[in-house]
LUMNUTOR-500033 format. One line per field, with one value per residue (C-alpha): residue in one letter; x, y, z. Coordinates in steps of 0.1 Angstrom, whole numbers, always signed. Layout:
N
type [A	...]
x [X	...]
y [Y	...]
z [Z	...]
// end
This chain:
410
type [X	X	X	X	X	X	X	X	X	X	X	X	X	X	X	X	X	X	X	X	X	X	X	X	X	X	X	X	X	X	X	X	X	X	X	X	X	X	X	X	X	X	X	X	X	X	X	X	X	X	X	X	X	X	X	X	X	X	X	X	X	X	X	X	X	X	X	X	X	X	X	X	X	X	X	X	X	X	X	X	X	X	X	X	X	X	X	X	X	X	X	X	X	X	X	X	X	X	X	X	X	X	X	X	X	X	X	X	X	X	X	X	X	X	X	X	X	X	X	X	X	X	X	X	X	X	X	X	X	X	X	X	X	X	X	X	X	X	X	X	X	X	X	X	X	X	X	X	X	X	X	X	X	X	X	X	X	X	X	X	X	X	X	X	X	X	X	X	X	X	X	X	X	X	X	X	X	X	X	X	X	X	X	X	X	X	X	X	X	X	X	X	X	X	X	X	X	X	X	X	X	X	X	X	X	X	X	X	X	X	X	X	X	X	X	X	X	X	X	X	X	X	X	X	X	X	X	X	X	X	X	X	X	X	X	X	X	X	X	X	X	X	X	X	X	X	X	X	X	X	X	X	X	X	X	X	X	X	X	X	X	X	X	X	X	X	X	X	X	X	X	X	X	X	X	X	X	X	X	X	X	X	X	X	X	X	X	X	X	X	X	X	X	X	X	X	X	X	X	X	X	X	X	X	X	X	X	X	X	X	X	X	X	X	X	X	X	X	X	X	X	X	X	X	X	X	X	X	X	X	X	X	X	X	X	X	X	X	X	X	X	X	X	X	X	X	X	X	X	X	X	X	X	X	X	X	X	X	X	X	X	X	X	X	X	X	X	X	X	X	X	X	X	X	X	X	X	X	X	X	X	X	X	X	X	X	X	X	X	X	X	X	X	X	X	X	X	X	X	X	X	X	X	X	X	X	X	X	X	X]
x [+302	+272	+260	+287	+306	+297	+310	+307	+306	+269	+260	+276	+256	+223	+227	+239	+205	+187	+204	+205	+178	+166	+182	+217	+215	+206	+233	+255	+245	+242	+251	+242	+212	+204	+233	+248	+282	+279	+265	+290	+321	+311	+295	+327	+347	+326	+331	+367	+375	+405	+430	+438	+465	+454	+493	+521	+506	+526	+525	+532	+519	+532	+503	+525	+537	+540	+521	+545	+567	+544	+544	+510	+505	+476	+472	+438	+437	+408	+392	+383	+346	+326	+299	+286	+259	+268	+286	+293	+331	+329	+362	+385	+371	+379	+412	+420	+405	+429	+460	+449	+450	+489	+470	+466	+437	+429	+405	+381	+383	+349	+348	+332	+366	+389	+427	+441	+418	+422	+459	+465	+444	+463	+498	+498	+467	+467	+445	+420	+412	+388	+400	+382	+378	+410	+444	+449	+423	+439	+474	+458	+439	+476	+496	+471	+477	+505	+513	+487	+512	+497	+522	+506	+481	+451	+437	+404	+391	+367	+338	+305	+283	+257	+221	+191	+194	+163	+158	+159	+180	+176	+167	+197	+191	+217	+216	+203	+175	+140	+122	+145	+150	+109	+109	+137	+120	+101	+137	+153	+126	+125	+159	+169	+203	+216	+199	+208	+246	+242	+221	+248	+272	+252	+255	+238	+252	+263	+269	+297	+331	+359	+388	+376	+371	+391	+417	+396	+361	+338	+338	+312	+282	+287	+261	+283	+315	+299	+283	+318	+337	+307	+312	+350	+363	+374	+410	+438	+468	+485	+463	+470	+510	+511	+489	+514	+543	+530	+534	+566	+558	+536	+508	+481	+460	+421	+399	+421	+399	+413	+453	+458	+444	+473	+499	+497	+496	+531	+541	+536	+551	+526	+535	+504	+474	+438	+420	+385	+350	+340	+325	+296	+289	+300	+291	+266	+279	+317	+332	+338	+375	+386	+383	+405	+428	+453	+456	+468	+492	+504	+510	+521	+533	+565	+565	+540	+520	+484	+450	+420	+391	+359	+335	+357	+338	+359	+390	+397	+386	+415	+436	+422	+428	+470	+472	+464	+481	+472	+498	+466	+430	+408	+376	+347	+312	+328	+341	+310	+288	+310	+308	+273	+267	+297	+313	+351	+351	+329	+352	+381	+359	+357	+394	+398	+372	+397	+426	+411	+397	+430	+451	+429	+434	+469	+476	+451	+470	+502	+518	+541	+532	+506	+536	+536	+499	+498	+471	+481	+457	+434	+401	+394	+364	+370	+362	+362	+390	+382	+415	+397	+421	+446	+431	+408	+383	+384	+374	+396	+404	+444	+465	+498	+516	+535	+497	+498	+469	+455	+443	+418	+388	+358]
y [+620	+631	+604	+578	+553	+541	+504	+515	+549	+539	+540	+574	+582	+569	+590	+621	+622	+619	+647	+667	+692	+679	+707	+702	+663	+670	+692	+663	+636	+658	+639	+655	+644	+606	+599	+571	+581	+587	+553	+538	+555	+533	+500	+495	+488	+462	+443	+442	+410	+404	+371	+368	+346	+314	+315	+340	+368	+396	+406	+439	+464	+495	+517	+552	+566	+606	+627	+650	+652	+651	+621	+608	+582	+566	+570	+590	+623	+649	+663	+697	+701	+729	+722	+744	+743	+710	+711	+746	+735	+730	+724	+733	+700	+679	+691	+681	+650	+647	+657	+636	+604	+619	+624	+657	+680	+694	+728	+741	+781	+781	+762	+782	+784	+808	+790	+806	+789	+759	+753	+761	+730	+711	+727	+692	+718	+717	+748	+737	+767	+767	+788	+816	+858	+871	+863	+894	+878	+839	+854	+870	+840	+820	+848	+843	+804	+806	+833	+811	+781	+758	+732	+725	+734	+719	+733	+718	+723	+693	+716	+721	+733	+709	+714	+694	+662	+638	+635	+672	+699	+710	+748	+766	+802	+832	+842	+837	+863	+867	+855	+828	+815	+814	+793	+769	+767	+734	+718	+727	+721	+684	+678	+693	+681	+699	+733	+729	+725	+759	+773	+769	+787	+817	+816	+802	+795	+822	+809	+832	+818	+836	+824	+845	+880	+904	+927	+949	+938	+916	+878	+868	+847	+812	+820	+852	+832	+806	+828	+848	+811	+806	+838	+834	+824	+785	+779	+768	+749	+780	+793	+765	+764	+799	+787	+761	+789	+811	+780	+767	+740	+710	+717	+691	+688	+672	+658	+643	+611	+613	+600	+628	+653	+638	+637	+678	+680	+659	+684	+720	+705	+694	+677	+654	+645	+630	+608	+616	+628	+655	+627	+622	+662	+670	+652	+621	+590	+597	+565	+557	+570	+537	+523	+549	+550	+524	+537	+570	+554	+534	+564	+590	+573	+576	+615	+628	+611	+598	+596	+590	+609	+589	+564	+553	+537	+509	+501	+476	+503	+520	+488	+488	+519	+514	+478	+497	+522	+554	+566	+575	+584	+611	+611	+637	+625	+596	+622	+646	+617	+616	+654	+654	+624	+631	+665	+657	+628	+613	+623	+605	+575	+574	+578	+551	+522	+531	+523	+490	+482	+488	+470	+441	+442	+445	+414	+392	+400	+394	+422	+443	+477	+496	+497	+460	+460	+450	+440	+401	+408	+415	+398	+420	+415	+413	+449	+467	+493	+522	+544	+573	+598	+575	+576	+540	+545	+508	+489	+462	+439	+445	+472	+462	+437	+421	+417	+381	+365	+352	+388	+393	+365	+370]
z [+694	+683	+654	+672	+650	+616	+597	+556	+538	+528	+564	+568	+538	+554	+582	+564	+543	+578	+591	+563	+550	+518	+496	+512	+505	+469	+467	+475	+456	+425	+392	+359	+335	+338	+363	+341	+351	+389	+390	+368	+384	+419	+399	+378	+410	+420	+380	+393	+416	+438	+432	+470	+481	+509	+523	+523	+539	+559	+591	+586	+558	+546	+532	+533	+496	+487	+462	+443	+469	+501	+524	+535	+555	+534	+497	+502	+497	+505	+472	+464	+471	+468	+487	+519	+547	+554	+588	+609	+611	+573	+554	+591	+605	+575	+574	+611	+604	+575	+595	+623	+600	+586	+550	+522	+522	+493	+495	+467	+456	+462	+498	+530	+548	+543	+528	+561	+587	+567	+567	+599	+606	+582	+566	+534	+518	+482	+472	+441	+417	+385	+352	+363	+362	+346	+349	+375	+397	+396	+405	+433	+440	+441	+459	+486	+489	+482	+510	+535	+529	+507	+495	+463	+432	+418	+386	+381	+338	+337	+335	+305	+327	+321	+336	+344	+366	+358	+394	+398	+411	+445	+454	+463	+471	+465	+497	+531	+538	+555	+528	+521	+555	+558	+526	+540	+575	+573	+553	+586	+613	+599	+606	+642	+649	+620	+628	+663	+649	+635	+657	+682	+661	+660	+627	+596	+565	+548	+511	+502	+488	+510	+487	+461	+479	+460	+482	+497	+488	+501	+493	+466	+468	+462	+428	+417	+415	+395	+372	+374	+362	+335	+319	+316	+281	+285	+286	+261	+265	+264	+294	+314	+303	+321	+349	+357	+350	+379	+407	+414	+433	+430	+406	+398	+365	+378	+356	+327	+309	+276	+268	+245	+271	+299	+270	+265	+303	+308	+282	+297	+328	+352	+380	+385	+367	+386	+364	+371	+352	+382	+402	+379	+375	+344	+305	+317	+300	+305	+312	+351	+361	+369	+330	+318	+347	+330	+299	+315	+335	+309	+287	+309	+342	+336	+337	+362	+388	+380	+407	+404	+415	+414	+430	+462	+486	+494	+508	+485	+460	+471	+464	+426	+415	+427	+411	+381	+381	+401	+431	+453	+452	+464	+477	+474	+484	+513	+533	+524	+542	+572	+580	+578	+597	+630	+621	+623	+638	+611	+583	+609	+609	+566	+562	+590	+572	+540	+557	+574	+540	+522	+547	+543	+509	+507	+535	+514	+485	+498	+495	+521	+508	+485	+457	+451	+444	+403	+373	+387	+416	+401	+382	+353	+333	+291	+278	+311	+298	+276	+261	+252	+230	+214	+184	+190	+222	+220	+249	+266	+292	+288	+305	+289	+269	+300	+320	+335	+309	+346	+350	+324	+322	+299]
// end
């Protein structure tokens, strides 16, 4: 293994920024304006404390469960990204790290692998696609993932388009070109293992999206399909109704914050919603995923399944989000660090600290299995929840009328 083994995601991420060129880090990290919400979606998980047990633990732990239908072995699941140039094996490797560790991968429209490549690596795909170009295109879009295998649908609407990071934004180019590739010389010179991962290949990034190449044409640039998707008129609920119409299968709604929002989505038939704020990338100041994760739950867990994207770092982060409420998590930026920093192997290594950190969790807990995990195991801070979209936005440290008053301290 070429970076060898790492102990936390935050070491993965320490390696990844010393491997990476400087542009391709930014392009990680990214955030939008101040960064107030990518730094809250990981700092609230820390203002929640565990109530372990000293006696009673179990020997044996059962951290399987299924998302809409699909079995996983861990209740981790890949998350869309689309982010390029930062491993030659790209979004084929994570998926065999995914199937290797018996979990779901979950592929953006505008990744650098084609759907095809991808599933064969790892058949539990869900394919992620953005309300985007017109509906002749999106059918074509799901004929072809549909026709490639995917088991499942992620619609992804949690998108303003907000500029201007007050760190700054890092220089993506359109294309790779002489000129370009002068420009980005000295980026890539300074960091030799990851040009020397490419070089190998033959092949430098190409920054193309082949998921959206029309029949017969050539795939976009990774720039033309965004300015494609910011030139398309927004959605309704009747846009995304028919969206869901066109899949049969499993079809989750990602980005839902708001209790009103996951109410219309339970009603037009959605199979899943993923609590999350688009990992800190969309409207700075949105409340961190985890503080509206109950309320959702609360209001429409008994009709469609509820995750949460956002700010997992941790194991026992893991744990947190299922006592309250979610059936699983993804991750974006964990697995993004372990690419960069060990290729396949590295995004083997995240999924495996997860699972060690969960286990641990769920034995010092007391619990047999992730579906026993509750609000009783936890320590929740007065004021940490926010239901956004009930008609209050009040902040509180309840979930629910029957929460065990040892849960919630001041």
């Amino acid at each position: 293994m070429a970076g060898g083994w790492f102990e936390t995601v935050a070491h993965a991420q320490r390696r990844a920024q010393r491997r990476l060129p400087r542009s391709v880090y930014g392009a990680l990290i990214a955030g939008s304006e101040k960064g107030v919400t990518l730094a809250d979606n990981q700092e609230a998980f820390a203002h929640l404390g565990l109530a372990p047990h000293v006696v009673g633990h179990q020997a044996k732990r059962d951290l399987s469960t299924t998302v809409m239908g699909i079995p996983t072995e861990l209740p981790v699941l890949i998350s869309p990204t689309g982010v390029q140039a930062v491993h030659p094996d790209g979004e084929v490797a994570v998926a065999r790290a995914a199937a290797n560790r018996g979990t779901i991968m979950g592929l953006s429209s505008f990744a650098s692998k084609p759907v095809e490549e991808v599933i064969a690596a790892n058949p539990r795909t869900l394919f992620q696609m953005y309300w985007s170009g017109t509906r002749e295109a999106m059918l074509q879009r799901m004929e072809r993932a549909r026709a490639a295998g995917a088991c499942g649908l992620i619609a992804t609407l949690d998108w303003s388009f907000s500029n201007g990071r007050d760190w700054g934004s890092p220089w993506i180019p359109e294309k790779i070109t002489a000129k370009v590739a002068a420009r980005f010389a000295p980026q890539a010179l300074r960091r030799p293992g990851w040009l020397l991962a490419y070089l190998k290949t033959r092949k430098l990034p190409d920054l193309t999206v082949p998921n959206l190449r029309p029949p017969g044409g050539e795939a976009p640039t990774f720039f033309g399909a965004y300015h494609e998707w910011m030139t398309t008129t927004p959605p309704t609920w009747e846009d995304v109704a028919w969206l869901r119409e066109q899949w049969d299968g499993p079809f989750l709604l990602k980005g839902v914050t708001r209790i009103d929002d996951a109410k219309r989505a339970a009603d037009i038939g959605v199979t899943a919603v993923s609590v999350s704020n688009h990992g800190g990338n969309n409207l700075d100041t949105t409340p961190a995923a985890i503080r509206v994760l109950p309320g959702i739950a609360e209001a429409v867990g008994d009709q469609v399944e509820v995750l949460l994207d956002g700010g997992v770092r941790r194991g026992s982060d893991v744990a947190k989000a299922l006592a309250l409420g979610a059936r699983a998590v993804m991750i974006g930026r964990a697995y993004l660090w372990g690419l960069a920093a060990n290729g396949q192997a590295g995004v083997e290594n995240v999924l495996d600290l997860l699972r060690s950190g969960l286990d641990s969790a769920v034995l010092g807990l007391g619990h047999s299995s992730v579906t026993e995990l509750g609000a009783e195991d936890l320590v929740i801070p007065e004021g940490f929840f926010l239901r956004l979209g009930d008609g209050t936005a009040r902040g509180s440290g309840e979930i629910a009328d029957d929460a065990p008053a040892g849960a919630v301290t001041g």
